[in-house]
Each structure stands twice: as structure tokens, then as C-alpha cells.
N, C-alpha and C positions, 0 to 999 in steps of 0.2 A: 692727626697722623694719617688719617687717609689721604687726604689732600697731599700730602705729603708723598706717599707712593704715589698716588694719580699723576701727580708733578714730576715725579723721577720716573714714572713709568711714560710717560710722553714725552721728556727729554731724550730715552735712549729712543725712542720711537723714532725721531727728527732725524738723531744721529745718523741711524739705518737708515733713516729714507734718504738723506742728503748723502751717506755714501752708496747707497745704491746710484742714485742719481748720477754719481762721478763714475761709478762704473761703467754704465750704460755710457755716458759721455765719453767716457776710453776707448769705450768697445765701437763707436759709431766712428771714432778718428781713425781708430786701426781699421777699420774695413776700408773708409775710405781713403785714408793712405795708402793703404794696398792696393786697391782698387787707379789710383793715381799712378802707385809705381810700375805695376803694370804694363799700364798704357804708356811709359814714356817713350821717352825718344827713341829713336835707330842710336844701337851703338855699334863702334867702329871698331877697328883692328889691322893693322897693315902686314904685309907677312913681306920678309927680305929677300933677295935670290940669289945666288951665286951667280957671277957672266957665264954668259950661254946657257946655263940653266933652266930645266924645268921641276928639277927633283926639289920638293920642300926640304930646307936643311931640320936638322934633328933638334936644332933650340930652336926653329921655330915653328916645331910641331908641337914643342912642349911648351910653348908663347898660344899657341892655338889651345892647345889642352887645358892650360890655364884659365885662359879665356874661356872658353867653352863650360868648366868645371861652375866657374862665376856664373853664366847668364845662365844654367842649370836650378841654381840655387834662388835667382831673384827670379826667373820668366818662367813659370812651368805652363804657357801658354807660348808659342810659337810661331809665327806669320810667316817669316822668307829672310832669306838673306841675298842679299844683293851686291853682286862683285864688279868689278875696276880692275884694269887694269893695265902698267906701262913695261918696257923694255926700254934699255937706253941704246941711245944713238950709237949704233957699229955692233951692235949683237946680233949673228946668226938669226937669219929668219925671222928678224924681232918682231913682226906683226903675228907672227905663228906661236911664236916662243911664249908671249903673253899670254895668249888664249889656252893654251899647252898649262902652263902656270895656273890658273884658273881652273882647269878642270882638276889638276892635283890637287889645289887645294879644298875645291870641293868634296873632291873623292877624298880627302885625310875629313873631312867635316862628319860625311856621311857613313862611310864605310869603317873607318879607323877607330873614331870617336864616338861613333853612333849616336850623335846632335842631328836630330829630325828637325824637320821644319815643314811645313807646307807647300811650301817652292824655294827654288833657289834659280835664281836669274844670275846666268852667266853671261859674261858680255859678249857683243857680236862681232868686236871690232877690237883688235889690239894695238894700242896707243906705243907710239914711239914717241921717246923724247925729238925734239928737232936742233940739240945740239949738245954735243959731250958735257958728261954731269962735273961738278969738282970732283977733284980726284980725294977717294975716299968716301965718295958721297953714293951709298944706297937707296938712295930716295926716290930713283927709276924703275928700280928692277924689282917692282914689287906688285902685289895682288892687295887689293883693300876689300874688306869684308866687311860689311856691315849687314847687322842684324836686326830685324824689324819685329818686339816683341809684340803678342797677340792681345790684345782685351780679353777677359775673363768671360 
């Protein structure tokens, strides 16, 4: 009979030790999962414009807000973000217009949304397309954001 609890008392022994052991195993994957996601890549985001425009339109502040809400939740660690930016071919000013574009949407980043970062690199040069886009086609008149989250 002793032998008998001795035996059932080192069987539950095992158990606990072998789940602890998975525990700990869980708990090292989560760290360094997280530790990984972290550090991942730059992520992107393109913001659209109306011709001649430099006013961010209202769905794509709430396209930014979005966004923003998301890389809140996964990066609570923050590096920069770093912008781009194009005008299409026959828009007003469009080397200006660009750069114009880019500080809006910095300032909807910073001031609107209050999404900090470390720095934010606006561009120094505004890119013109160099010949009329399809028609229909916003793939010019836009600001690209991307965001470089921090290491823990």
C-alpha cells in the first residue's frame, strides 16, 4: 500500500512537472513572439486626394484612423514614419501640392490622432507623375506612410 501511494504520489509529481514545463515553454514562445512582432517590418498605408487638393478627404482620415487604431494595439513602441509622395501630371503647383499633402497628413497623424512617434520624415521633394494617369485612376495623387515600429 505504500508503494502504492509513493507511486501515485510521483505520478502526479511528473504530471505537474511536465505541465509546468509546457508552461514555461508557452510563456518563452509568447515573449519571443512578441519580441518578433514587434520588430517587424515597416508597415504602409497610402492616403488618396482629390485634383488640386491638399485637404485629406474625410474617409481617408477615417482610413488613417483605422490604421492608426491597429498599429496602437500591435506597436506600443514607435520609431518614425516616413512619407512619399506624388501629384499627377497637370495639377496646380504639383511639386508644391505634394509636399502641401504630406504635411496634412502628418499633421492629421500628430495633432488629430495624436499617434506619436519619434520622428517623422517628410519628403523634400514632390514627385510628379510624368504623364496623365488612366482615367479613374488615384494612384498619383497620393501620400504613402509608412511606419517603422520600435524594438522593445
Amino acid at each position: 500500500m505504500n508503494r502504492e501511494i509513493r507511486g501515485l504520489r510521483r505520478r502526479r509529481y511528473m504530471r505537474k512537472r511536465r505541465a509546468t514545463a509546457w508552461h514555461l515553454a508557452a510563456a518563452l514562445a509568447t515573449l519571443v513572439t512578441s519580441a518578433a512582432h514587434a520588430c517587424s517590418p515597416i508597415k504602409s498605408i497610402g492616403i488618396v486626394f482629390d485634383w488640386n487638393s491638399a485637404e485629406v478627404p474625410a474617409e481617408q482620415v477615417l482610413k488613417l484612423a483605422s490604421w492608426t487604431s491597429m498599429l496602437r494595439v500591435r506597436y506600443p513602441n514607435r520609431e518614425a514614419f516616413f512619407m512619399t509622395t506624388q501629384a499627377a501630371f497637370g495639377e496646380n503647383d504639383a511639386s508644391n501640392l505634394g509636399l502641401k499633402r504630406a504635411r496634412n497628413v502628418a499633421n492629421i497623424l500628430t495633432d488629430h490622432l495624436q499617434f506619436n512617434v519619434q520622428r517623422i520624415e517628410l519628403p523634400t521633394k514632390g514627385y510628379v507623375a510624368a504623364a496623365p494617369a488612366p482615367e479613374g485612376s488615384d494612384m498619383v495623387k497620393r501620400v504613402d506612410v509608412e511606419f517603422l515600429p520600435a524594438c522593445p
